[in-house]
C-alpha positions as a Markdown table, in Angstrom:
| # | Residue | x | y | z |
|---|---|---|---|---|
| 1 | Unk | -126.0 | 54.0 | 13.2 |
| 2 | Unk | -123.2 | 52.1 | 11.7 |
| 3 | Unk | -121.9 | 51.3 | 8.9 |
| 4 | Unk | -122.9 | 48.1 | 7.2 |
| 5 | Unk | -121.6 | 46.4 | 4.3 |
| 6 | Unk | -120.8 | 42.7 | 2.4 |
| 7 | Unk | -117.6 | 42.4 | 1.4 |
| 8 | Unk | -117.0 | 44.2 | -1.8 |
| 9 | Unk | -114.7 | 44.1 | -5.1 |
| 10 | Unk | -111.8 | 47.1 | -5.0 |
| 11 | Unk | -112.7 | 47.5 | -8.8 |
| 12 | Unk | -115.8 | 47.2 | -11.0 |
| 13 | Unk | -116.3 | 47.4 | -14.9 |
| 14 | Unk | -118.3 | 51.0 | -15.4 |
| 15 | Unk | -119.4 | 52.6 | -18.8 |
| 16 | Unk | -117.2 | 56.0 | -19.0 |
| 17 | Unk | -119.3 | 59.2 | -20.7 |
| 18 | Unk | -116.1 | 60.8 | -21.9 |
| 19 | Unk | -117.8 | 62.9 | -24.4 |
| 20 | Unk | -120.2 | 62.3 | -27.7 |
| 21 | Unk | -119.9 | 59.3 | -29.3 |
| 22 | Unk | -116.6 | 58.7 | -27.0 |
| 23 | Unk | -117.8 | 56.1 | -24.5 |
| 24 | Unk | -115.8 | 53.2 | -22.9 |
| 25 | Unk | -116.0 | 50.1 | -20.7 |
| 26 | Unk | -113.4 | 51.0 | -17.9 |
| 27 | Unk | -112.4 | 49.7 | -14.4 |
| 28 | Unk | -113.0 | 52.0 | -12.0 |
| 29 | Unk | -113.4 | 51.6 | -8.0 |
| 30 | Unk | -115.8 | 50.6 | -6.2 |
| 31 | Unk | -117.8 | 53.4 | -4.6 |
| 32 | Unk | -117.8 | 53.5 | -1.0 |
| 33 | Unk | -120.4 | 54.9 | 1.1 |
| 34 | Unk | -120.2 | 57.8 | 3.4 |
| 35 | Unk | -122.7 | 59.0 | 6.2 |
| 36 | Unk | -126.1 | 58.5 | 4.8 |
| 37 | Unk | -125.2 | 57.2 | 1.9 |
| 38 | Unk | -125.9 | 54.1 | 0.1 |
| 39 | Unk | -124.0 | 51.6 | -2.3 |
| 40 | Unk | -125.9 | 49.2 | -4.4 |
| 41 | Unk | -124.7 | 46.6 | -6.9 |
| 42 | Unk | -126.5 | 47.0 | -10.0 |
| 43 | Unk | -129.1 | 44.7 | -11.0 |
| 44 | Unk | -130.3 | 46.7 | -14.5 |
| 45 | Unk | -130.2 | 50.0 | -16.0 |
| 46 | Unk | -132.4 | 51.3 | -19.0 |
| 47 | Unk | -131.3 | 53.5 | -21.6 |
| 48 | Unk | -133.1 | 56.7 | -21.9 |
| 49 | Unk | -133.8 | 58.6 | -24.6 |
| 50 | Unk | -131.5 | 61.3 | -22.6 |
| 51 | Unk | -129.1 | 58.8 | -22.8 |
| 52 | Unk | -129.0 | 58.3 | -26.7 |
| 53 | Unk | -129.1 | 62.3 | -26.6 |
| 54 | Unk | -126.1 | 62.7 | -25.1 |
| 55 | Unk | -124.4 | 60.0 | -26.4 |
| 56 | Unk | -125.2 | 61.5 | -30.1 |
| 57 | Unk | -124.3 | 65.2 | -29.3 |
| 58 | Unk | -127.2 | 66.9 | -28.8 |
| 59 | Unk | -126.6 | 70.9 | -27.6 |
| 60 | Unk | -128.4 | 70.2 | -24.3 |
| 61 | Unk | -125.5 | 68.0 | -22.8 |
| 62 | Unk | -123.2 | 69.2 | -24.5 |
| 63 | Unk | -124.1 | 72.7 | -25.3 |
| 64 | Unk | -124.3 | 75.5 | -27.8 |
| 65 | Unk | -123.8 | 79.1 | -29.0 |
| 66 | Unk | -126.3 | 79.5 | -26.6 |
| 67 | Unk | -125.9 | 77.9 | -23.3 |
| 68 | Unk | -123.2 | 75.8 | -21.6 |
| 69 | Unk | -123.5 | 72.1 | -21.9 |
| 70 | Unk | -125.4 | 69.9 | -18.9 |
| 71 | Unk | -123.2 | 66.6 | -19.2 |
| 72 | Unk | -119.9 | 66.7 | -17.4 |
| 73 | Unk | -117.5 | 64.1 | -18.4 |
| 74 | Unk | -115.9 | 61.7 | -17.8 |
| 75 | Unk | -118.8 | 60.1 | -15.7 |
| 76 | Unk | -120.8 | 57.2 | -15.3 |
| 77 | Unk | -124.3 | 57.3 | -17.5 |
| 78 | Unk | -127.7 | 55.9 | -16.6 |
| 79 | Unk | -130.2 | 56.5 | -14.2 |
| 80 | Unk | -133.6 | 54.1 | -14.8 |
| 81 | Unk | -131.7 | 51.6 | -12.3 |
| 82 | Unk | -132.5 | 49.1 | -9.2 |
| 83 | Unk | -130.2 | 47.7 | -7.6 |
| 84 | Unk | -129.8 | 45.3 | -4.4 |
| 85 | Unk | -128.3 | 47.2 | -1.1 |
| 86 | Unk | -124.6 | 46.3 | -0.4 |
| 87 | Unk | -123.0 | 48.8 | 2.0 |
| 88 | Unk | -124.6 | 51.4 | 4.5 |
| 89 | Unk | -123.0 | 54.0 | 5.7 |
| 90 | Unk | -123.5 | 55.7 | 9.2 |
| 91 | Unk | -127.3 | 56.5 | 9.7 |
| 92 | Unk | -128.0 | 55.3 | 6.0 |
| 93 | Unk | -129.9 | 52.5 | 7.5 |
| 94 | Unk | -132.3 | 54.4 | 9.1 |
| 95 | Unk | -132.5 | 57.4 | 7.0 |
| 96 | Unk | -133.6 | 56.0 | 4.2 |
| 97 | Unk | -135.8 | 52.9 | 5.4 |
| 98 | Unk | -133.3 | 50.3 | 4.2 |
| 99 | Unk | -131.0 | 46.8 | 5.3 |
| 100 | Unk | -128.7 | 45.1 | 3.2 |
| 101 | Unk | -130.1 | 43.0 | 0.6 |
| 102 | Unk | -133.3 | 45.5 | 0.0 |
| 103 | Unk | -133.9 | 46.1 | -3.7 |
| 104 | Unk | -133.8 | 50.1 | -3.9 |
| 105 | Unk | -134.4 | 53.0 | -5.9 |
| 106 | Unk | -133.6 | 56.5 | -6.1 |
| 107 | Unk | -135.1 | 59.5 | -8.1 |
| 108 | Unk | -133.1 | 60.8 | -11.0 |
| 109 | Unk | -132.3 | 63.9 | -9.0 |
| 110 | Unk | -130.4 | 64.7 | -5.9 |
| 111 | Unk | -131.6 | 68.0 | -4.6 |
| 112 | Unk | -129.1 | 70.6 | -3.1 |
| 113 | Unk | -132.2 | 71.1 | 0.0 |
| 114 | Unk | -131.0 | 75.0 | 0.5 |
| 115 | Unk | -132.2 | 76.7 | -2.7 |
| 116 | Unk | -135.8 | 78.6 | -3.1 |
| 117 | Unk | -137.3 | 75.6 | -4.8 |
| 118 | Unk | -136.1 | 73.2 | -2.6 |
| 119 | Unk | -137.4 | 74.8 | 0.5 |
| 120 | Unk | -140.7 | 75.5 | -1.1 |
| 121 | Unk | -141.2 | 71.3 | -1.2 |
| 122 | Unk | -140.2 | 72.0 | -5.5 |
| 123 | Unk | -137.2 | 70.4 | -5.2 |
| 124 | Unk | -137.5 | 68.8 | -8.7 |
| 125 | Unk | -136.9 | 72.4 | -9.8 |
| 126 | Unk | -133.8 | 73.2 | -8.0 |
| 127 | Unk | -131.1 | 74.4 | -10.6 |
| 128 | Unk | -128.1 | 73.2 | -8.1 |
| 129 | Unk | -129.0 | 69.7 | -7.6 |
| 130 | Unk | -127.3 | 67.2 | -9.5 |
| 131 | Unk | -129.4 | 64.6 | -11.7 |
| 132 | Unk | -127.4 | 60.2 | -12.0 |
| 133 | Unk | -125.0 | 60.1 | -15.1 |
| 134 | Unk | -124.8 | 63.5 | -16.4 |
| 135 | Unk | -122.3 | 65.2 | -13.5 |
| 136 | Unk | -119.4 | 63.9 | -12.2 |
| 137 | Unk | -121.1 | 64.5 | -8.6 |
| 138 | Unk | -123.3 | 61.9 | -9.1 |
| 139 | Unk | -121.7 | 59.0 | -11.4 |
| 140 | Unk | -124.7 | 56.8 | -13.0 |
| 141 | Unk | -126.1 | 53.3 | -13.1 |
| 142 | Unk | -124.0 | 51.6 | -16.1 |
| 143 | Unk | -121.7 | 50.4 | -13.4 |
| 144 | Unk | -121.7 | 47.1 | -11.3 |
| 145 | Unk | -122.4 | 49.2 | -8.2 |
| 146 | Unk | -123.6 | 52.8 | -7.7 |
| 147 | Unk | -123.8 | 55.1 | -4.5 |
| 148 | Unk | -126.8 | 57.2 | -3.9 |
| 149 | Unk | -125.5 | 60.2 | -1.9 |
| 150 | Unk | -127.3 | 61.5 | 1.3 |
| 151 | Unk | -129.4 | 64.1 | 0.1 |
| 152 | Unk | -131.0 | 61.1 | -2.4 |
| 153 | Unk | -134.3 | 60.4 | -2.7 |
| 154 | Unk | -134.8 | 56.5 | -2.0 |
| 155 | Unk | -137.2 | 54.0 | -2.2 |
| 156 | Unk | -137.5 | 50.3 | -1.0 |
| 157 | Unk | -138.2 | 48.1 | -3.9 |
| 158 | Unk | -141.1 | 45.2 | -2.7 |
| 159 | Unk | -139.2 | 42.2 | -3.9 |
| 160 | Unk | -141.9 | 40.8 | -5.7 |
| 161 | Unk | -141.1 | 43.2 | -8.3 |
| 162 | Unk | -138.4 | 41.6 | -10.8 |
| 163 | Unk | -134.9 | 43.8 | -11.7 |
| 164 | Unk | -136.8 | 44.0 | -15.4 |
| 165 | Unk | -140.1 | 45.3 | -13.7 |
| 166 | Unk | -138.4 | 47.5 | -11.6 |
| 167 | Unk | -136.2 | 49.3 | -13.7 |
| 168 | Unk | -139.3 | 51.2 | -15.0 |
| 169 | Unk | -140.1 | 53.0 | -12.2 |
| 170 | Unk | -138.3 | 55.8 | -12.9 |
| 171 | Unk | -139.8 | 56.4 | -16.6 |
| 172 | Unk | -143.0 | 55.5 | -15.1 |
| 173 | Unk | -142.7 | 57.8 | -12.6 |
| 174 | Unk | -142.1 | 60.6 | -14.7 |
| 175 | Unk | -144.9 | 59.5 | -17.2 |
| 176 | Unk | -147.4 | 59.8 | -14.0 |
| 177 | Unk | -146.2 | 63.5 | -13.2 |
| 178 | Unk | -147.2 | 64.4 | -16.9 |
| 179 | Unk | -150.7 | 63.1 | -16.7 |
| 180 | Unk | -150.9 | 64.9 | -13.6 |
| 181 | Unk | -149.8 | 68.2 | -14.9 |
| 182 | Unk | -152.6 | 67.7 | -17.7 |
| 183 | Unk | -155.2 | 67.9 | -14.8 |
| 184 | Unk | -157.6 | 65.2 | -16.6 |
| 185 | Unk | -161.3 | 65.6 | -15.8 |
| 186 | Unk | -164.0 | 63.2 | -16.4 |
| 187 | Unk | -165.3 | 62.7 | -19.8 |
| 188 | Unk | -162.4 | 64.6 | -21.6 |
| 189 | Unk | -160.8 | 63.2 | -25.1 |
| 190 | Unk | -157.2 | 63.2 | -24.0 |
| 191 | Unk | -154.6 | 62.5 | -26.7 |
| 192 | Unk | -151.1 | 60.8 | -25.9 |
| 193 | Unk | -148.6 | 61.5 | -28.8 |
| 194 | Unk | -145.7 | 59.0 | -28.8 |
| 195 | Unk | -145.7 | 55.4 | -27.8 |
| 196 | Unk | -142.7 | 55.2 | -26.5 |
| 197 | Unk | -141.8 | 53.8 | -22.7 |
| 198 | Unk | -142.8 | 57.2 | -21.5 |
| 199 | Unk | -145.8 | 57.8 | -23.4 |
| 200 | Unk | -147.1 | 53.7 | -22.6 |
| 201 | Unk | -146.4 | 54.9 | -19.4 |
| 202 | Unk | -149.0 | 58.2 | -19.8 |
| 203 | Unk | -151.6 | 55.7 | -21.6 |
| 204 | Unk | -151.8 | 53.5 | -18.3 |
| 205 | Unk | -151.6 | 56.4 | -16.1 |
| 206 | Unk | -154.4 | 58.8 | -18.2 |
| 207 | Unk | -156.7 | 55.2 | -17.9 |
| 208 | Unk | -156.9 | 55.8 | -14.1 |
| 209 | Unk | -158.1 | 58.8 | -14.3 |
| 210 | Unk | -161.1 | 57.9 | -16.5 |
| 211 | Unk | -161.4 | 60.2 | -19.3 |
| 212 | Unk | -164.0 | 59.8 | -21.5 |
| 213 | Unk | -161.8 | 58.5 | -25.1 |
| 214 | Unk | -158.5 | 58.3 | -24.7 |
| 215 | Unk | -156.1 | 58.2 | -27.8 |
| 216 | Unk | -153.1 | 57.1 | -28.3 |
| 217 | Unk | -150.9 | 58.3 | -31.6 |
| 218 | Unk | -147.7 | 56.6 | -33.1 |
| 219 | Unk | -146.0 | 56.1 | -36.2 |
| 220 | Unk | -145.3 | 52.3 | -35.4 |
| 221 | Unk | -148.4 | 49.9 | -35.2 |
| 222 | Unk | -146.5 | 47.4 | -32.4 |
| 223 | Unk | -146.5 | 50.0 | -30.1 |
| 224 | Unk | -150.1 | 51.0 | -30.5 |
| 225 | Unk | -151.3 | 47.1 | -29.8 |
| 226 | Unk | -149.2 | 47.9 | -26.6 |
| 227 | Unk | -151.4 | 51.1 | -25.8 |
| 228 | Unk | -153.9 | 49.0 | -26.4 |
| 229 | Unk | -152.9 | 47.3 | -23.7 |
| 230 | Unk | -152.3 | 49.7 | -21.3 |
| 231 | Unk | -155.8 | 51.2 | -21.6 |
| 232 | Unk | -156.1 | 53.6 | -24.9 |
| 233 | Unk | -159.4 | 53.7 | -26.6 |
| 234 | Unk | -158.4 | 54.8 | -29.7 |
| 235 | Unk | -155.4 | 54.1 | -31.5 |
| 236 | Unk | -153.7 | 56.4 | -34.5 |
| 237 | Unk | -150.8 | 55.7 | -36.6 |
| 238 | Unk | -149.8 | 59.8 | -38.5 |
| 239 | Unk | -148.4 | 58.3 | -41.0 |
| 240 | Unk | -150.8 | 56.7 | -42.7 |
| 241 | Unk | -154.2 | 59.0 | -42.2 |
| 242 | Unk | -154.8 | 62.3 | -41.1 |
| 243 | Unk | -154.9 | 62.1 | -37.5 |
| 244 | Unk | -156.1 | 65.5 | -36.6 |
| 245 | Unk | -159.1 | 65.2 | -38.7 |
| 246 | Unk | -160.0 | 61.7 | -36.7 |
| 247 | Unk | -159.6 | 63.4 | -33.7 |
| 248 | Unk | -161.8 | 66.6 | -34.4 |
| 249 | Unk | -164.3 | 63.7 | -35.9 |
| 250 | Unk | -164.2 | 62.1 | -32.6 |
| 251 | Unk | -165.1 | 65.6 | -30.8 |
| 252 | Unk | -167.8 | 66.8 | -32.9 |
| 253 | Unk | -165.2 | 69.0 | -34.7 |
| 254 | Unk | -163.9 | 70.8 | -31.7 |
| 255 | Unk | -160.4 | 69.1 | -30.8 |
| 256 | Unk | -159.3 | 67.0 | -27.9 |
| 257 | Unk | -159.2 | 68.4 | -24.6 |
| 258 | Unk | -156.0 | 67.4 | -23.9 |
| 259 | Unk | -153.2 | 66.9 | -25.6 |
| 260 | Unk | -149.8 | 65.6 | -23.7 |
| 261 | Unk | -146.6 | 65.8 | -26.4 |
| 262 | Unk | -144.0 | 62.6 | -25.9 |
| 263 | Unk | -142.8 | 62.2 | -29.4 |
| 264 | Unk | -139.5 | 63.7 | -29.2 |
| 265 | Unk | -140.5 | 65.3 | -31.9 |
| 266 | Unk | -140.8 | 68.9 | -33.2 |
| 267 | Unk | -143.9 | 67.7 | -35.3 |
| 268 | Unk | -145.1 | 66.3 | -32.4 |
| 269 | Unk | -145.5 | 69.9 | -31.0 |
| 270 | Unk | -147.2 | 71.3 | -34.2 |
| 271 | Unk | -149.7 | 68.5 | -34.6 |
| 272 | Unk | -150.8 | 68.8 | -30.7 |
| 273 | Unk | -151.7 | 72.7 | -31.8 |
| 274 | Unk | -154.0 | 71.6 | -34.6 |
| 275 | Unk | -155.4 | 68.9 | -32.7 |
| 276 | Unk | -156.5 | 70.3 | -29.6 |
| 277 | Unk | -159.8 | 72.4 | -28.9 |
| 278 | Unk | -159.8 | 76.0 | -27.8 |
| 279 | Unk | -158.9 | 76.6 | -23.8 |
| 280 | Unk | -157.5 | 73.1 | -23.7 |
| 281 | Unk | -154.6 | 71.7 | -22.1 |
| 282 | Unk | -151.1 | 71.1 | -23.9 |
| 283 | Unk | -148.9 | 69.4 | -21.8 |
| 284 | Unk | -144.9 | 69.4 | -23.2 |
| 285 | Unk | -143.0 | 66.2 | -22.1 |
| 286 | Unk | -140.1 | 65.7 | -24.7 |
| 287 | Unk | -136.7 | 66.1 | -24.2 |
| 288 | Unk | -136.4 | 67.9 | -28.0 |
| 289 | Unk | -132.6 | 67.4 | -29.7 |
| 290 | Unk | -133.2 | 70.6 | -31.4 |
| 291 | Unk | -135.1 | 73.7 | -30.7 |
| 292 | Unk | -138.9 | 73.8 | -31.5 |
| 293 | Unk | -140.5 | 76.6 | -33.7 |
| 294 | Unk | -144.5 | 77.3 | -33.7 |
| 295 | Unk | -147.2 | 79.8 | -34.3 |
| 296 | Unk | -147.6 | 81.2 | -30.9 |
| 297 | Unk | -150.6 | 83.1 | -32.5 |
| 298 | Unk | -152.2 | 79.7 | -32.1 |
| 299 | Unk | -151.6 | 79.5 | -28.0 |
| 300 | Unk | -152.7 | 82.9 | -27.7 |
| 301 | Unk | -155.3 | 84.7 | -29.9 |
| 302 | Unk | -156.5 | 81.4 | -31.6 |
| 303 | Unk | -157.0 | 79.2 | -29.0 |
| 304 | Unk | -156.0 | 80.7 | -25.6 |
| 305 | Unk | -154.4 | 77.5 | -24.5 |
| 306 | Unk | -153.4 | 76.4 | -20.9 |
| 307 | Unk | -149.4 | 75.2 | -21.8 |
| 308 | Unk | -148.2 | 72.8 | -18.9 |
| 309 | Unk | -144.5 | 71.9 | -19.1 |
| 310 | Unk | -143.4 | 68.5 | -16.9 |
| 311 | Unk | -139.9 | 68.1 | -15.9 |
| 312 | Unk | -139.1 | 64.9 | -13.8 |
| 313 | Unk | -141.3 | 62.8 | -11.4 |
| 314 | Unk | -141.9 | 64.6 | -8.0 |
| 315 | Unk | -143.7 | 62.7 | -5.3 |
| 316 | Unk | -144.8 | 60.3 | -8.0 |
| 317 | Unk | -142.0 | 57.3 | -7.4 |
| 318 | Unk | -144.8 | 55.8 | -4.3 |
| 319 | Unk | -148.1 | 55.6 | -7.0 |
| 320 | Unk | -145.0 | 54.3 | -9.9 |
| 321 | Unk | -144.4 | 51.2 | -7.8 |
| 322 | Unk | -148.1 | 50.9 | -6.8 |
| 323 | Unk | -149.0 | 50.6 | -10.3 |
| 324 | Unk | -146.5 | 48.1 | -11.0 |
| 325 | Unk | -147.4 | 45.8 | -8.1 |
| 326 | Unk | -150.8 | 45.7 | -8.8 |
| 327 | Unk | -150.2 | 45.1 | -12.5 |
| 328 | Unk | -151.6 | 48.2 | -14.2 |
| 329 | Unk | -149.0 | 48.3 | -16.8 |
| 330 | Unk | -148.1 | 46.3 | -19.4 |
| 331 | Unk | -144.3 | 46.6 | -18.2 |
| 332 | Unk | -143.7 | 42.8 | -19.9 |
| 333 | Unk | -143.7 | 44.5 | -23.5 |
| 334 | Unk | -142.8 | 47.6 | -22.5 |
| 335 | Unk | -139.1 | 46.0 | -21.3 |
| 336 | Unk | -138.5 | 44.7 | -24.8 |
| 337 | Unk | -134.5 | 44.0 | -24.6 |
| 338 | Unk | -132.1 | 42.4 | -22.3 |
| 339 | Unk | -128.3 | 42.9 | -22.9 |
| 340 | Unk | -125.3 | 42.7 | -21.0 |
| 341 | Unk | -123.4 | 45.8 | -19.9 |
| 342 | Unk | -120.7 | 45.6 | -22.7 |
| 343 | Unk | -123.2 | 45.4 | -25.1 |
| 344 | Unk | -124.0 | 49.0 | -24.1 |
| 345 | Unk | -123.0 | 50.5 | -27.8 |
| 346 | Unk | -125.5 | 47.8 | -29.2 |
| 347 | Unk | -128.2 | 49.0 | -26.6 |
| 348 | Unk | -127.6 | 52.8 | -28.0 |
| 349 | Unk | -127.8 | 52.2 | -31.3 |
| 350 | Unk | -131.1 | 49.9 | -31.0 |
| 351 | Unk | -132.5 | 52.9 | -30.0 |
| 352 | Unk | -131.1 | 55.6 | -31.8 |
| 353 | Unk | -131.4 | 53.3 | -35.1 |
| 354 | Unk | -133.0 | 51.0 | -36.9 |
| 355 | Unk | -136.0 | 49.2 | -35.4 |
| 356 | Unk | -138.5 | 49.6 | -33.2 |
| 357 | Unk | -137.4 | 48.7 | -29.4 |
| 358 | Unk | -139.1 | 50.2 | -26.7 |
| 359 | Unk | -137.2 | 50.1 | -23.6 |
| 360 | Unk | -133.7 | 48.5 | -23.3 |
| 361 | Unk | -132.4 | 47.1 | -20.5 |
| 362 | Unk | -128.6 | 46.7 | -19.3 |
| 363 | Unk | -127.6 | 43.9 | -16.9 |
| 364 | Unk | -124.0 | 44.1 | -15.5 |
């Protein structure tokens, strides 16, 4: 029940979130860990789409007329991270599973365990947990070493994954709780909007549940061939056909029969209420930079439609890794980019920008 630790730096080189568009490299300390807590030094860290949101300003991090701002600067961003255990402390060992030198992971959020939802086993709900590189209570992964504080949720890493493998487990994760949301039965045409590392992540999860066609949509043809790959049937690029009309072809006029939104995109949103069937299944994914008008009309009276929302990855991390072990993701072109940590501006803007990366991955 003691501590345990290598011998560690007194400073480290972090990424600093100090507010949009105003991020530096800094030398910080070295986190050290307190009773049940965990250091690790970082061995990669994706960017996520949240990432490039908050970076760019978007009113969810930052906030609006509306609503006060999520982000709490200055703190550490990133939280797609693994990392190889360096320092215990008291109990850590044994509460979560773990020795020095394990590769580990932790979810995204760290649950306050006291409110309603985190009593009721929702604790992916609870409003006064605290999610990696958003609040200063939980500094992120764009660091050489993070701590995951006692009330994480954490996860031995097998080592035969590799750090570039493993630093999907988190978007995975979170791409297997929206397939599940979208309750899939047998023989239904399911339609995954957006090809991105989240929506790959839905195409290889929605093949193990066996619908009947399963379609994948994108405006970029690279990332189709990678749907491809991870199991879709049918593949449709928007922008240069009408896609709603191929799928209502595919399904004898009537629609798919579910339809799970990862674009990012308020289109996104309108083209899933044309495209699927009365009483189907709309599940909403995106993270949306701006708020997202539609006919309601055609969720109620038109179509009486079952709307699912999916908000992080509960109790999913354990089938995430599974899937990568056993090699049912195409994680090789999914992981498109390697850059070092100072690059980190470069890593932004490859996503925010110009081209077409998928996932990038930071290396400190």
């Amino acid at each position: 029940m003691t501590t345990a630790k290598t011998e560690l730096p007194e400073t480290m080189q972090a990424v600093m979130c100090h507010g949009p568009e105003d991020y530096r490299l800094e030398e910080v300390p070295v986190p050290e860990p307190g009773p049940g807590e965990v250091v690790l030094r970082v061995l990669g860290v994706g960017i996520c789409a949240s990432d490039v949101k908050c970076f760019s300003g978007a009113p969810l991090f930052w906030g609006d007329d509306h609503r006060e701002g999520y982000c709490q600067p200055p703190v550490i961003p990133g939280h797609e991270a693994v990392g190889k255990v360096v320092a215990l402390g008291r109990g850590a060992g044994e509460k979560h599973g773990l020795a020095l030198g394990d590769l580990a992971v932790s979810e995204q959020i760290v649950p306050c365990w006291e409110c309603r939802y985190c009593r009721r086993g929702q604790y992916w709900m609870c409003g006064n947990g605290n999610v990696y590189g958003f609040r200063q209570a939980t500094p992120g992964a764009m660091a050489e070493y993070m701590r995951f504080p006692a009330a994480a949720i954490v996860y031995k890493v097998p080592e035969t994954l590799k750090p570039e493998q493993a630093i999907y487990i988190e978007p995975l994760a979170c791409a297997i709780h929206a397939v599940q949301r979208a309750e899939i039965e047998f023989g239904d045409t399911v339609v995954i909007a957006g090809c991105g590392p989240l929506g790959l992540g839905m195409v290889a999860a929605a093949r193990l549940k066996n619908p009947g066609c399963l379609v994948a949509l994108d405006l970029v043809d690279s990332r189709l061939a990678i749907a491809e790959k991870a199991g879709a049937d049918v593949v449709l690029n928007p922008g240069k056909g009408d896609a709603v009309e191929e799928v209502r072809k595919l399904t004898d006029g009537y629609g798919c029969d579910v339809y799970i939104e990862a674009t990012g995109n308020p289109a996104g949103v309108e083209q899933g209420l044309q495209m699927i069937r009365g009483l189907g299944t709309f599940v909403e994914f995106s993270l949306m930079g701006e708020p997202v008008t539609v006919d309601w009309t055609i969720i109620g009276d038109q179509k009486e439609l079952n709307i699912h929302g999916s908000h992080l990855s509960p109790y999913t991390y354990p089938v995430a890794i599974d899937m990568l072990v056993k090699g049912q993701v195409p994680v090789g072109d999914i992981v498109t980019h390697q850059l070092p940590m100072s690059a980190y501006l470069d890593g932004i803007e490859m996503i925010h920008g110009g081209g077409h990366p998928i996932k990038v991955m930071l290396v400190p």
